[in-house]
DRENMIKE-415890 format. One record per atom (N, C-alpha, C, O): residue number from 1; chain; atom name; x, y, z negated. Coordinates in pm, whole numbers, plus 50000, padded with zeros to 5 digits. Layout:
BEGIN
  num  chaine  atome      x      y      z
  NUM       A     CA      X      Y      Z
...
end
This chain:
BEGIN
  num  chaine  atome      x      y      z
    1       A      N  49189  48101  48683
    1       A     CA  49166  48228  48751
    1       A      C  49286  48261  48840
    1       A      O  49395  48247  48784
    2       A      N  49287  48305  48973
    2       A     CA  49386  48330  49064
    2       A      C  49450  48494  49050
    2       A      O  49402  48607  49055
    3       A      N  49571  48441  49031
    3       A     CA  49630  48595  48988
    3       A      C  49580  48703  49132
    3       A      O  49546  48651  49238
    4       A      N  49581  48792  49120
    4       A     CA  49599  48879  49200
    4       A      C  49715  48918  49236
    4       A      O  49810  48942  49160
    5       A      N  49713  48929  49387
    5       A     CA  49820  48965  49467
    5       A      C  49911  49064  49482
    5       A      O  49920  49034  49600
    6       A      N  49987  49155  49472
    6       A     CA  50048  49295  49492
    6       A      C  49965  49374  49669
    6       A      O  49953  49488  49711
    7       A      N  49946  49304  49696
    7       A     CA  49840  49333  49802
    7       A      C  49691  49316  49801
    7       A      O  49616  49389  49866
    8       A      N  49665  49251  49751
    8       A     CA  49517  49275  49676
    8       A      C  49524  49426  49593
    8       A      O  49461  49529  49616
    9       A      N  49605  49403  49509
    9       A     CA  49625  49543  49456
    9       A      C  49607  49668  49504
    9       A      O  49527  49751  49460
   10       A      N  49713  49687  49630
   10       A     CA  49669  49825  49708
   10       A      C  49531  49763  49789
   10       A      O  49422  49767  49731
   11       A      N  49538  49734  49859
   11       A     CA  49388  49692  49868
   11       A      C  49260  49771  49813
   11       A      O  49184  49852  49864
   12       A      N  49273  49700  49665
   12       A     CA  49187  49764  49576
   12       A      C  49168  49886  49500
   12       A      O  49077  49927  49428
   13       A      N  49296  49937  49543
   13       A     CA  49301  50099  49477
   13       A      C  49304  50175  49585
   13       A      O  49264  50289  49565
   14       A      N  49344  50146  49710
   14       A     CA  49313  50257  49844
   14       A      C  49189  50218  49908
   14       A      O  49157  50287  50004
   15       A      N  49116  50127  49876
   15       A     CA  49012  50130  49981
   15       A      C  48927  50225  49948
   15       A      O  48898  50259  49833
   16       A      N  48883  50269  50051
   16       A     CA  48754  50447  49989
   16       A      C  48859  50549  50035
   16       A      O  48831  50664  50069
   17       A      N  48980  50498  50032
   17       A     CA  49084  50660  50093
   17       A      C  49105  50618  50182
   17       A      O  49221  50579  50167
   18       A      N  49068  50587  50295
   18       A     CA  49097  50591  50422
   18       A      C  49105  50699  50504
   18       A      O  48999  50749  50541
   19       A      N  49223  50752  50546
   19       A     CA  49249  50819  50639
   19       A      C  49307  50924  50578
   19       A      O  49388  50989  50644
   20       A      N  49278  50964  50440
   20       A     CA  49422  50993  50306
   20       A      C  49560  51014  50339
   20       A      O  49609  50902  50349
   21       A      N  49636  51091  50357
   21       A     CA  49792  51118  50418
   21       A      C  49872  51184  50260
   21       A      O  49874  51303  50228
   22       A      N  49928  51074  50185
   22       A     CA  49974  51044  50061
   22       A      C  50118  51058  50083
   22       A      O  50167  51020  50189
   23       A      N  50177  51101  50007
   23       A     CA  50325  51097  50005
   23       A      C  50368  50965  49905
   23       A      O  50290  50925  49819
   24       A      N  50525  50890  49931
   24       A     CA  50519  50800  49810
   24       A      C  50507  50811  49680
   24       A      O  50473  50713  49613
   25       A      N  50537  50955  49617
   25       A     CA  50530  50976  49518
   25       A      C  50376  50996  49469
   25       A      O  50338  51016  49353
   26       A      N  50306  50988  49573
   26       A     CA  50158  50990  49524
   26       A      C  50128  50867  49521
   26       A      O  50065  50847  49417
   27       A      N  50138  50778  49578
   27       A     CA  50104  50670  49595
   27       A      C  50193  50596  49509
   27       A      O  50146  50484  49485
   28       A      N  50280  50613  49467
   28       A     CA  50340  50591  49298
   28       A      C  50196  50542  49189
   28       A      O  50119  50451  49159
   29       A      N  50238  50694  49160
   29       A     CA  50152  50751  49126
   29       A      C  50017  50692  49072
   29       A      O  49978  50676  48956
   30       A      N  49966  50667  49176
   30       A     CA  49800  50623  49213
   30       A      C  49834  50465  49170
   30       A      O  49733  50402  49141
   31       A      N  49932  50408  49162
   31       A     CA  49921  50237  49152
   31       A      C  49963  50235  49037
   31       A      O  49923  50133  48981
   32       A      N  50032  50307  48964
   32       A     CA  50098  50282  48789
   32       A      C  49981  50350  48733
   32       A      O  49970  50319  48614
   33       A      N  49884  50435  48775
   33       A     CA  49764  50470  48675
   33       A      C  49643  50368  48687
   33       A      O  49568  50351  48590
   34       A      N  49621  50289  48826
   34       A     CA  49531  50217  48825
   34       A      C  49588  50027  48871
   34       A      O  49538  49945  48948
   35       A      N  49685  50021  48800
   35       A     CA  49734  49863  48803
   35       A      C  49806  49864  48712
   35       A      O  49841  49962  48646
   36       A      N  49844  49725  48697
   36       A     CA  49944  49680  48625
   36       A      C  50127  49602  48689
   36       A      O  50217  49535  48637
   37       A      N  50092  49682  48872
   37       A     CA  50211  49646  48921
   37       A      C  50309  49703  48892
   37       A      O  50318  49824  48872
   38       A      N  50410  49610  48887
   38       A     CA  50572  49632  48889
   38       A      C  50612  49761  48943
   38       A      O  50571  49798  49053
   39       A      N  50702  49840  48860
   39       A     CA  50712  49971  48947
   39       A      C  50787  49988  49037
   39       A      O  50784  50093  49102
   40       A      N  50890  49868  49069
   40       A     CA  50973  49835  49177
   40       A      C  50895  49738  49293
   40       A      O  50955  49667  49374
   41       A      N  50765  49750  49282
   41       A     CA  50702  49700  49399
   41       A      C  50593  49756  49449
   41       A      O  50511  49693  49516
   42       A      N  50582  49919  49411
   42       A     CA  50517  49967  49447
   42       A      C  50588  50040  49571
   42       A      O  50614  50160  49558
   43       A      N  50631  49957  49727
   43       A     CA  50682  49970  49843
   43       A      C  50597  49999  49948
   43       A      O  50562  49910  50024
   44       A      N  50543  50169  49967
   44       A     CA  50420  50177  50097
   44       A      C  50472  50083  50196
   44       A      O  50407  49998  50257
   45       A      N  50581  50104  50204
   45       A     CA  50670  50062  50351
   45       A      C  50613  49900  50379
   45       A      O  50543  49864  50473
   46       A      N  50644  49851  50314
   46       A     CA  50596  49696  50251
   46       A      C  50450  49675  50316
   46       A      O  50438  49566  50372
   47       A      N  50354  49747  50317
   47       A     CA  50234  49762  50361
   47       A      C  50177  49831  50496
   47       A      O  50066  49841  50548
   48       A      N  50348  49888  50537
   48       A     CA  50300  49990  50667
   48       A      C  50398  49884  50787
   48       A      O  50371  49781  50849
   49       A      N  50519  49973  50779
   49       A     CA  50600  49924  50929
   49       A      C  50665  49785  50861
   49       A      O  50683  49681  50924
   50       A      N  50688  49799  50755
   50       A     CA  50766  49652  50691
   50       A      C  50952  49680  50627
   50       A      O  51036  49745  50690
   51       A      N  50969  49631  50534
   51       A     CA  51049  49578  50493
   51       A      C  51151  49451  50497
   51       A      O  51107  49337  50517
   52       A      N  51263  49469  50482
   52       A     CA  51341  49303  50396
   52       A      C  51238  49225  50402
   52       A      O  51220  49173  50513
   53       A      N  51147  49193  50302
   53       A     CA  51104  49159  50221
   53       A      C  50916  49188  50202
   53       A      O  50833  49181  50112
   54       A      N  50920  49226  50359
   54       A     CA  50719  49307  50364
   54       A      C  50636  49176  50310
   54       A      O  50654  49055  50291
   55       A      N  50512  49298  50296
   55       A     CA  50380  49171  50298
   55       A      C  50381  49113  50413
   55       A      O  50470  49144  50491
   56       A      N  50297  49028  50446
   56       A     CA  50245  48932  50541
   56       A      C  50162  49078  50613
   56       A      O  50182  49079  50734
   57       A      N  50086  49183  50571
   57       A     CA  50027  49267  50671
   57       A      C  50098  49367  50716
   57       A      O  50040  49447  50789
   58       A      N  50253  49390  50683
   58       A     CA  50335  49496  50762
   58       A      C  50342  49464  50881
   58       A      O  50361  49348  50918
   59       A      N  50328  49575  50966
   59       A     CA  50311  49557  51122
   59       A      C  50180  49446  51221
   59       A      O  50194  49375  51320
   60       A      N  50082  49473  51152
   60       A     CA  49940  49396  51173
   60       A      C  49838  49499  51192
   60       A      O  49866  49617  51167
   61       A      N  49720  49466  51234
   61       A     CA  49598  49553  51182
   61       A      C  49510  49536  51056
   61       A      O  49394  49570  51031
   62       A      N  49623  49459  50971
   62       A     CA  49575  49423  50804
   62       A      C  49650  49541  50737
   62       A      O  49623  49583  50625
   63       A      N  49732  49581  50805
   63       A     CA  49834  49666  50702
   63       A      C  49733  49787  50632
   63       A      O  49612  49782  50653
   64       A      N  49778  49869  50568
   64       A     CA  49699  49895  50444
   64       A      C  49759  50088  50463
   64       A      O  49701  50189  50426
   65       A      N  49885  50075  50530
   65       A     CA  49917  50221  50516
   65       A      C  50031  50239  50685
   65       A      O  50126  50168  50719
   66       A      N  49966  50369  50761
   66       A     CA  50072  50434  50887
   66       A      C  50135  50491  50855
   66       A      O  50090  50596  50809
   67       A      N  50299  50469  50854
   67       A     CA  50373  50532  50775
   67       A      C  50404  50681  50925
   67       A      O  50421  50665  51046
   68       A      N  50399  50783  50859
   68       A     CA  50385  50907  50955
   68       A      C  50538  50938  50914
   68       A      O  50583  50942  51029
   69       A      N  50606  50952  50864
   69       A     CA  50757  50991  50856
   69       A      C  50818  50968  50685
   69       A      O  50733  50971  50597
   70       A      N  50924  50953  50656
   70       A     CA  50978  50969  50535
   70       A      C  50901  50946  50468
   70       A      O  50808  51022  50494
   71       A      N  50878  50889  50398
   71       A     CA  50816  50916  50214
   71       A      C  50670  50988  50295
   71       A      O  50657  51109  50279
   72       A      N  50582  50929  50364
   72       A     CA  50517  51055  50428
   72       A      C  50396  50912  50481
   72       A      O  50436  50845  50576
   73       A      N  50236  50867  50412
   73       A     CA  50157  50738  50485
   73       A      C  50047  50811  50505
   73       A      O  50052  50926  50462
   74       A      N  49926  50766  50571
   74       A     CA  49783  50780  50607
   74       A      C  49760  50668  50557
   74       A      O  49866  50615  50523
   75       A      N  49627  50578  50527
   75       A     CA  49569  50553  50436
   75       A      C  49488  50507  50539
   75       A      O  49387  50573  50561
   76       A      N  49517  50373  50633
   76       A     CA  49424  50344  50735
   76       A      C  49265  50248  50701
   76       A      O  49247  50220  50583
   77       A      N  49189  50214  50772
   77       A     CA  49099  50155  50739
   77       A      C  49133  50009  50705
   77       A      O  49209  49944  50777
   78       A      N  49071  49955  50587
   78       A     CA  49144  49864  50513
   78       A      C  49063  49742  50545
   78       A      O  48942  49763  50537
   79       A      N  49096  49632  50576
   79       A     CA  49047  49476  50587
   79       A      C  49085  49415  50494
   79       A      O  49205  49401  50471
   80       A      N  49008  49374  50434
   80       A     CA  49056  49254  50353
   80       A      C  49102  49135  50371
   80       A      O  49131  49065  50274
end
């Protein structure tokens, strides 16, 4: 069985909130009640403009979250 991804992950817990404007602490939040990810990799940033260290969809039209300012995402329409 193929593990699941940390991006599969948000994936699968934001899709249906699209267009959602979450703070990180919500989006905390929302991934330690419905996953089993690492709580040091729960990084919007990682999924929006990018990181060190981003997914493969930071800065794409795969990415998963528009980061609007600080600690501050929208919840864009999600591709798998």
């Amino acid at each position: 069985m193929k593990k699941e991804t940390n991006h599969n992950k948000f994936v699968r817990v934001f899709k249906g909130m699209e267009g959602q404007t979450l703070t990180t602490k919500k989006i905390e939040q929302i991934m330690k009640n419905e996953t089993d990810i690492c709580h040091t990799s729960i990084l919007p940033n990682d999924h929006a403009g990018g990181n060190a260290s981003d997914c493969k969809c930071a800065n794409t039209d795969r990415r998963i979250f528009d980061r609007i300012k600080k600690a501050l995402y929208t919840v864009r329409k999600i591709k798998d």
